[in-house]
C-alpha positions as CSV (number, residue, x, y, z in Angstrom):
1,X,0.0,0.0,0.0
2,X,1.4,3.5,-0.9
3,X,0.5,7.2,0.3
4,X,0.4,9.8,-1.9
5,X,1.3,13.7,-0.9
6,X,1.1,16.4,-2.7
7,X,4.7,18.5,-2.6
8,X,5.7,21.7,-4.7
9,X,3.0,20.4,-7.2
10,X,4.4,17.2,-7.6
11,X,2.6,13.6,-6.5
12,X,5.0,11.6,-4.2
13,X,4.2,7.7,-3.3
14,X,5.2,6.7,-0.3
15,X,5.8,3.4,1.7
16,X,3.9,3.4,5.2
17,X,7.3,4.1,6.6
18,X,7.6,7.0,4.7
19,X,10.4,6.3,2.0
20,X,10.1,7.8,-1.4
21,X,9.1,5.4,-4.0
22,X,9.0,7.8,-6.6
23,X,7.4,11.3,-7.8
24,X,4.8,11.8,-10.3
25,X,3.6,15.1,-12.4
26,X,4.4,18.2,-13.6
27,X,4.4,20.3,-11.2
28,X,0.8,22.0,-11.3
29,X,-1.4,19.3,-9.1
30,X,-3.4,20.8,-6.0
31,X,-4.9,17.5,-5.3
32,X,-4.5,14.2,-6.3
33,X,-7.1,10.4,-5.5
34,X,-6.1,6.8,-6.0
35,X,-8.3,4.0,-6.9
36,X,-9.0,1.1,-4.8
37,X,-6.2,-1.2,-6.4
38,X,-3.4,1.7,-6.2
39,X,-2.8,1.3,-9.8
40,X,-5.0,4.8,-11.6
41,X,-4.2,8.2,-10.1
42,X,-6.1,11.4,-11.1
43,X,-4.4,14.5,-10.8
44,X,-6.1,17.5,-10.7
45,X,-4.2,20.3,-11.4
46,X,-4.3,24.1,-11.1
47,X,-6.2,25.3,-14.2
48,X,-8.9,22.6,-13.6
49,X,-7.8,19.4,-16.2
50,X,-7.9,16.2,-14.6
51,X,-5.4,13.6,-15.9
52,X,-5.7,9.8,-15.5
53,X,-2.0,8.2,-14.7
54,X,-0.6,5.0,-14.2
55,X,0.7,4.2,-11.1
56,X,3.8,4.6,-12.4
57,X,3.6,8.1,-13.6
58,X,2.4,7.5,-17.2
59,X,-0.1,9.9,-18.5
60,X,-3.7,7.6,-19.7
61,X,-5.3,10.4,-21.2
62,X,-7.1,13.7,-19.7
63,X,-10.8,13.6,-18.3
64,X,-13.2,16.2,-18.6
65,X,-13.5,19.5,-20.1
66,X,-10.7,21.2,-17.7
67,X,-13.1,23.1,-15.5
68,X,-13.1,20.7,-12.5
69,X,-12.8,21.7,-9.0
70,X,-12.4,17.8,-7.5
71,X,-12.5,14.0,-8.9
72,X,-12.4,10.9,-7.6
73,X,-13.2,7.5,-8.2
74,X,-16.1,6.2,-7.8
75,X,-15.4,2.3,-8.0
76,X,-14.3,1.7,-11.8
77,X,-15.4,5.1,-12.7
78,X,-15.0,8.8,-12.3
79,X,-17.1,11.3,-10.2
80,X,-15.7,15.0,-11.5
81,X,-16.9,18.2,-9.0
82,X,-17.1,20.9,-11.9
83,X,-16.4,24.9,-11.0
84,X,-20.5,25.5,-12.3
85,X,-21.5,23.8,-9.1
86,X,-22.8,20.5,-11.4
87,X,-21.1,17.1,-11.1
88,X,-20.2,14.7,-13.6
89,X,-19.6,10.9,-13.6
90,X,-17.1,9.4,-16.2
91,X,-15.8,6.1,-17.3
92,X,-12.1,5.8,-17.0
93,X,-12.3,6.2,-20.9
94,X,-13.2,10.0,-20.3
95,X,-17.0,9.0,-22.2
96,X,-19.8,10.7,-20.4
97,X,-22.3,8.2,-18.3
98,X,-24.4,11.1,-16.8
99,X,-24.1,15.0,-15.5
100,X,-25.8,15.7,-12.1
């Protein structure tokens, strides 16, 4: 199991005793969620885009329309918080299921 910080923008895993494992991003994240397996990580970064990444650091593909607030998973799939106040829920492909 890893931790995940957020440090000058950057993600950083950690072991449980608090050793580096390595750093992910590019320098822009505010906040950052991992899915239940610890192998996705969303990133959301400081002009709203939300990127899906490996857990390795390898960019998946970007989510949304850049104008998100917060996201998380929501088991397989994506739960965005959007700056209009709405919410939006996305496979991990990025495709649309429903706005709220």
């Amino acid at each position: 199991m890893s931790l995940i910080f957020i440090k000058n923008g950057k993600v950083e895993f950690r072991k449980e005793n608090g050793s580096l494992i390595r750093t992910i991003g590019n320098g822009k994240t505010i906040s950052a969620s991992i899915n239940s397996d610890y192998s996705l990580v969303l990133l959301i970064l400081i002009d709203g885009k939300v990127e899906l990444r490996k857990d390795s650091g390898s960019l998946i593909r970007n989510i949304g329309n850049g104008h998100s607030k917060s996201a998380l998973f929501h088991g397989s799939d994506i739960l965005l918080d959007l700056e209009n106040g709405k919410k939006e829920l996305r496979k991990e492909s990025g495709s649309l299921i429903k706005t709220f």
